[in-house]
C-alpha positions in Angstrom: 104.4 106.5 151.4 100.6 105.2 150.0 98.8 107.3 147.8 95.7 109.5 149.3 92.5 108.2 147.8 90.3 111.1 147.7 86.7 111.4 146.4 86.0 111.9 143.3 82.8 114.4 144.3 85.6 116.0 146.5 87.4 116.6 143.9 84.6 117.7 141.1 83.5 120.4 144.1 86.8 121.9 144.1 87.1 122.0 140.7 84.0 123.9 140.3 84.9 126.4 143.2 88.2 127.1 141.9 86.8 127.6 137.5 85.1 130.9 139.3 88.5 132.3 140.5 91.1 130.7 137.8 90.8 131.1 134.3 93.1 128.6 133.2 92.8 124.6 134.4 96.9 124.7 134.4 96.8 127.0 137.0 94.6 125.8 139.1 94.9 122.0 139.3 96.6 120.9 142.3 96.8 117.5 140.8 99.6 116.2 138.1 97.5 115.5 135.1 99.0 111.8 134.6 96.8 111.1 137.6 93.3 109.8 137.8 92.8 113.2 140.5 93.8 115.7 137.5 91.9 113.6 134.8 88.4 114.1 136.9 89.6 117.5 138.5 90.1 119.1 134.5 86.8 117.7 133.3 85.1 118.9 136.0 86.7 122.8 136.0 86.2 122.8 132.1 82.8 122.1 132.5 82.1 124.3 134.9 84.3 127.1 132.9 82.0 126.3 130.0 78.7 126.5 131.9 79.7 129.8 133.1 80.6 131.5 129.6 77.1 130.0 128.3 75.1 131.9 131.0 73.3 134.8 130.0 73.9 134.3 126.1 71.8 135.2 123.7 70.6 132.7 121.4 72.8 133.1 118.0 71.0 133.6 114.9 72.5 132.0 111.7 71.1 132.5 108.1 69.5 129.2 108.5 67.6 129.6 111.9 66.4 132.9 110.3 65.5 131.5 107.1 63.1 128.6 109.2 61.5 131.8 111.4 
């Protein structure tokens, strides 16, 4: 039986969906990692994951940024 060839922007999208419901990439990656499918589909969710933990933040003072205000 062939292989599916699926999108790569098909994939990215449902990465993205599924980082605001999963917490963890090995949970919710339909895809064996050894593929290209879970290669593309685990960038794109920890992206995603990372964009969503940097919204909102605060900029973070160090010792040097305060030293240069």
């Amino acid at each position: 039986m062939p292989h599916q060839v699926l999108p790569i922007a098909a994939i990215e999208a449902k990465a993205r969906t599924d980082a605001a419901t999963y917490d963890n990439v090995n949970d919710a990656c339909p895809y064996s990692f050894y593929t290209e499918a879970g290669r593309v589909y685990k960038a794109a969710f920890q992206k995603e994951r990372l964009a969503m933990s940097m919204k909102g933040k605060p900029e973070v003072k160090t010792n040097r940024t305060r030293a240069a205000a």
